[in-house]
N, CA and C of each residue as an Amber inpcrd file, in Angstrom:
protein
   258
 -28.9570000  54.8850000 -41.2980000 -29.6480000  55.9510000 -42.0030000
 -29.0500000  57.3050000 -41.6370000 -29.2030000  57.9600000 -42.4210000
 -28.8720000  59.5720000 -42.4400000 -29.5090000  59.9980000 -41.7330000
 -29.2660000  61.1990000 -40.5050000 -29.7470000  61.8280000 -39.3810000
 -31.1230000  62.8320000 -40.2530000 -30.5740000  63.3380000 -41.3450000
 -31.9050000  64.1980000 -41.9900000 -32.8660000  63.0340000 -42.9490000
 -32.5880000  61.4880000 -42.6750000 -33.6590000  60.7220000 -42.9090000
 -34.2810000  60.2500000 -41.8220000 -34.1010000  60.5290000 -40.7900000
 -34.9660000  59.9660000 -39.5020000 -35.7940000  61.0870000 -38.9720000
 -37.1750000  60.5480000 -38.8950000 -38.0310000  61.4310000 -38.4820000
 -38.8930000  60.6240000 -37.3390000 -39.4140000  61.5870000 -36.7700000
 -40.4380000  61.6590000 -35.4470000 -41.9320000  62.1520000 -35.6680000
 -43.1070000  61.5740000 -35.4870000 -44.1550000  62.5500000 -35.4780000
 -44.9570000  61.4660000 -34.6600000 -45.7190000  63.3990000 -33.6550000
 -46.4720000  62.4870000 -32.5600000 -47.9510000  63.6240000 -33.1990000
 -49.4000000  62.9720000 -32.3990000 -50.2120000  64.0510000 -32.8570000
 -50.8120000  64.2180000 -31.1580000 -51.4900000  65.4150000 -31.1940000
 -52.1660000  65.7980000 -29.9900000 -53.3540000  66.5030000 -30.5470000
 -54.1170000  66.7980000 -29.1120000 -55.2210000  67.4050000 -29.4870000
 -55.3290000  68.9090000 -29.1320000 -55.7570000  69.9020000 -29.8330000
 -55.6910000  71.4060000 -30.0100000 -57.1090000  71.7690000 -29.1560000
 -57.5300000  71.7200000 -28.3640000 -58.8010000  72.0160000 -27.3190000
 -58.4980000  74.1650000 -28.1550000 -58.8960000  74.3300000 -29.1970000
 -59.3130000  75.9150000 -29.3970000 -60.2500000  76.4330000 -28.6630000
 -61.5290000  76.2240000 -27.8080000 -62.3640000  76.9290000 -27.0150000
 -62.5590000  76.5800000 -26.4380000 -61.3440000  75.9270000 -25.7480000
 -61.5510000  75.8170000 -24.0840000 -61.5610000  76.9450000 -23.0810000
 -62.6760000  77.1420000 -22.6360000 -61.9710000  78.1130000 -21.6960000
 -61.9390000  77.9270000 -20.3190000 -61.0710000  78.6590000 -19.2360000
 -60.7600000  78.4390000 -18.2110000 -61.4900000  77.8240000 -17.4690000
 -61.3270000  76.9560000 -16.4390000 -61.8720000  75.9950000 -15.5920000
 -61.9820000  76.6310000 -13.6210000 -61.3240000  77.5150000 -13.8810000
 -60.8680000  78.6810000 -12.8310000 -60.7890000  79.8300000 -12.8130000
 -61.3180000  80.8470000 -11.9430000 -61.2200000  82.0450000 -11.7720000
 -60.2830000  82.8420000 -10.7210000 -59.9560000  83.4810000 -10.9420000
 -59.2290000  84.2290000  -9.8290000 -59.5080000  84.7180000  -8.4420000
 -60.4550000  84.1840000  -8.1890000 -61.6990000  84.2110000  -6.7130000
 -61.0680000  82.6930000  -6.1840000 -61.6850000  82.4040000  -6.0530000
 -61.6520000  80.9260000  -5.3750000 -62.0540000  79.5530000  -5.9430000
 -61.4410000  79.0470000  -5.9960000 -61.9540000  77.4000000  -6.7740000
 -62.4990000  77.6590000  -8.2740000 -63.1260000  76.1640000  -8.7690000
 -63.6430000  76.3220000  -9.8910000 -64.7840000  77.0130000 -10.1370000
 -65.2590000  76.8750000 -11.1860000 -66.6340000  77.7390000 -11.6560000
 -67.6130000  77.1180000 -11.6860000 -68.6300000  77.2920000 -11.3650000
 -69.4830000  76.2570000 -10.8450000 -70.5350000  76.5520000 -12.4070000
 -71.5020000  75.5500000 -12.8630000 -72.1380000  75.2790000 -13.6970000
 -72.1150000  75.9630000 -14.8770000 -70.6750000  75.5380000 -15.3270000
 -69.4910000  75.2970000 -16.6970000 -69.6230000  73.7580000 -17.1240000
 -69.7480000  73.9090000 -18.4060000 -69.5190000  72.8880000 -19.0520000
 -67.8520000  72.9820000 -20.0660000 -66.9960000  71.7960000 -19.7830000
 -65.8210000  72.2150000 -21.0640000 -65.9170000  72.1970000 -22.0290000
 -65.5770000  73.1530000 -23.2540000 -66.1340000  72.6930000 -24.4840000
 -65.1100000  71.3960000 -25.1940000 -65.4350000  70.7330000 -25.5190000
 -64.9360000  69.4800000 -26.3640000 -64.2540000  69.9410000 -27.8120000
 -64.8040000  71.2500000 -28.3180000 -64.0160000  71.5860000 -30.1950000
 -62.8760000  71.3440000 -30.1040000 -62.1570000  70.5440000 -30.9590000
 -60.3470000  70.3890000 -30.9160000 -60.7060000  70.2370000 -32.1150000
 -58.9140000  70.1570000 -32.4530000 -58.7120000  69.5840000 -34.1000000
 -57.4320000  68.7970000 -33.6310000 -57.4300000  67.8240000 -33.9770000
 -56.0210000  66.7930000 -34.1330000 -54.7900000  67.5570000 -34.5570000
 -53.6370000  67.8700000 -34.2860000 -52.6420000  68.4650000 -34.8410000
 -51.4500000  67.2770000 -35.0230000 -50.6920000  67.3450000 -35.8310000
 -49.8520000  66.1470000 -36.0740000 -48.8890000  67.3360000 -36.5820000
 -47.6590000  66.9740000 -35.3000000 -46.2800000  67.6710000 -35.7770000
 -45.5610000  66.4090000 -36.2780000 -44.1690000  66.9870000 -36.7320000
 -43.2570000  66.4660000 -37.5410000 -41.6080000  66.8660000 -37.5570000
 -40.9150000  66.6110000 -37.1780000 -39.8650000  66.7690000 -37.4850000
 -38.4000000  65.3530000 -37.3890000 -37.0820000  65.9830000 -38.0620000
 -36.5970000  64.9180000 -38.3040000 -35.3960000  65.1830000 -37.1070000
 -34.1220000  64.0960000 -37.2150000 -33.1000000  63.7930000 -36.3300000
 -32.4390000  65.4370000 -35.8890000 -31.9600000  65.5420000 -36.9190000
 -31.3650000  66.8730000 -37.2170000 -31.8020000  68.2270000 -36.6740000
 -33.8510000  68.5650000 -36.3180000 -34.0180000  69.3000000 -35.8920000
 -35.0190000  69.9960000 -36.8250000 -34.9830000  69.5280000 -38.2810000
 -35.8920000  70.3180000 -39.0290000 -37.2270000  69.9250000 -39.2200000
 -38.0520000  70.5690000 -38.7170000 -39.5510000  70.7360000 -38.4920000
 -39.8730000  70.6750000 -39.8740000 -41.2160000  69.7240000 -40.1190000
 -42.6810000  69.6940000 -41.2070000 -43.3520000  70.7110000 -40.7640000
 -44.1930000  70.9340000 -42.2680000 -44.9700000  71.5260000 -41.6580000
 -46.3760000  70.8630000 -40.7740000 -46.8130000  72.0370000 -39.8850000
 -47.9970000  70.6270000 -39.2180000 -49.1170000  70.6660000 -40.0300000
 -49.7700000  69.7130000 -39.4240000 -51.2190000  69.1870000 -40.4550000
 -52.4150000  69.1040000 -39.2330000 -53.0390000  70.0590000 -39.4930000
 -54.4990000  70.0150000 -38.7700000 -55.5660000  69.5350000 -38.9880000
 -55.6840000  68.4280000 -38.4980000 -57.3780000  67.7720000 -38.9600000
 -58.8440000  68.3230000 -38.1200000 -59.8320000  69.2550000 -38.9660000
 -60.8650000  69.3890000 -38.1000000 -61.6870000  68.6000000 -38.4120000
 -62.7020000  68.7780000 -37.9490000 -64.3170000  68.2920000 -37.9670000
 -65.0380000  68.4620000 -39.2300000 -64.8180000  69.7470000 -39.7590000
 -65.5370000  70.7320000 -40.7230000 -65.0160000  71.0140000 -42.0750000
 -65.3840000  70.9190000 -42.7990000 -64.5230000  71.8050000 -43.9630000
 -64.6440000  72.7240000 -43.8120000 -65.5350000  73.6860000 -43.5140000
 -65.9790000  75.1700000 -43.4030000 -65.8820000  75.4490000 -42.4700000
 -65.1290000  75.3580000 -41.3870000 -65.2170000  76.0690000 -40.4500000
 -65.8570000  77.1610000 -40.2260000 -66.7660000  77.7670000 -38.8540000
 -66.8890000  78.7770000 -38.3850000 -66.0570000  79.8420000 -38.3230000
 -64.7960000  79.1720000 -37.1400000 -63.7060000  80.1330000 -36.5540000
 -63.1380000  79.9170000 -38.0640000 -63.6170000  79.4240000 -39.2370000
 -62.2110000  79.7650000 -40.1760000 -62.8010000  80.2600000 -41.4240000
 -64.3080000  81.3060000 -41.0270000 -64.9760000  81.3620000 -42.4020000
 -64.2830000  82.3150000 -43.4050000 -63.5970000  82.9910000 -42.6690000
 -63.2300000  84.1900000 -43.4130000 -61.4790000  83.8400000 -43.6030000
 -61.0480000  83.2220000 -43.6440000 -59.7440000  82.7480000 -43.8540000
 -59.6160000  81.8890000 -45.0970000 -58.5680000  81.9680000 -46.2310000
 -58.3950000  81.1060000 -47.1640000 -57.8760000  79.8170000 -46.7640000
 -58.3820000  78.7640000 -46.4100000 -57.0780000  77.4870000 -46.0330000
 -55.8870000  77.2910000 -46.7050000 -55.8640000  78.3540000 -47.8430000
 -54.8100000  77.9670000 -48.7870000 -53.6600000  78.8290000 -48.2730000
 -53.7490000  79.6810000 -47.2030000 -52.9890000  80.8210000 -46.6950000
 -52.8730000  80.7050000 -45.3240000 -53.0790000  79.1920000 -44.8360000
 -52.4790000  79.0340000 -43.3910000 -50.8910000  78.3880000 -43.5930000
 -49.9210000  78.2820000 -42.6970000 -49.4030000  77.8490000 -42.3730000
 -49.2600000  76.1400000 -42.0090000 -50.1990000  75.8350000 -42.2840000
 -50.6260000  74.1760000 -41.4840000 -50.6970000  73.7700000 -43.2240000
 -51.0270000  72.3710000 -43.1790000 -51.5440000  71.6240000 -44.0620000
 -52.9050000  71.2190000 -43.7790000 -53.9890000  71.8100000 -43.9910000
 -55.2130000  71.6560000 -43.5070000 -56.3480000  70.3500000 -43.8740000
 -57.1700000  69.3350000 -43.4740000 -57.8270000  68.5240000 -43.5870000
 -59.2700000  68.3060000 -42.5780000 -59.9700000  67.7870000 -43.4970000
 -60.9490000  67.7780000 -42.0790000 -61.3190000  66.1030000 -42.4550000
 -61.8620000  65.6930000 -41.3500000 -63.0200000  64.4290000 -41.2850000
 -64.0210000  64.5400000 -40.3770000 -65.1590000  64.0470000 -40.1590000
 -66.4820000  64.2390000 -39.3950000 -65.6630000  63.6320000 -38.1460000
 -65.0450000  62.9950000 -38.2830000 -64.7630000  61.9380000 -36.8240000
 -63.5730000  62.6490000 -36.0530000 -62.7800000  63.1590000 -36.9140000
 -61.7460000  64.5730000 -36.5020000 -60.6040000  63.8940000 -35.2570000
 -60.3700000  62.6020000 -35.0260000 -59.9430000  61.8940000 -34.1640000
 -59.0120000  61.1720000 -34.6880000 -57.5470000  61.4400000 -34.6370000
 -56.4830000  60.3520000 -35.1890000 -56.4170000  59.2470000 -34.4910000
């Protein structure tokens, strides 16, 4: 096969409001919970080096963090499912 027909794609998880587990004092933070919100991200690219675009799966169609944003004007290929888990 042709090097610009071979492709790779792995997915991971996007933890968006996580926040720190540590402070700049000493040790962890004591009675913190982590937040769990992610969205699945699934990159893409082929032999050669040229990147897909990525595809974000959330939870929501409507996002909160994305009320005021067109999905049609991100960068990603956007999707949601309730289960939000590849």
């Amino acid at each position: 096969y042709p090097l610009a027909d071979v492709y790779n794609a792995d997915k991971t998880a996007f933890f968006w409001n996580l926040e720190s587990s540590k402070t700049l004092a000493h040790g962890p933070m004591a009675g913190t919970k982590k937040s769990k919100s992610r969205v699945t991200v699934l990159l893409s690219c082929n032999a050669l080096g040229d990147k897909l675009i990525p595809v974000f799966i959330h939870k929501h169609q409507n996002s909160w963090a994305l009320k005021e944003i067109k999905k049609e004007t991100l960068p990603v290929y956007y999707y949601w499912n309730n289960k939000s888990w590849m």
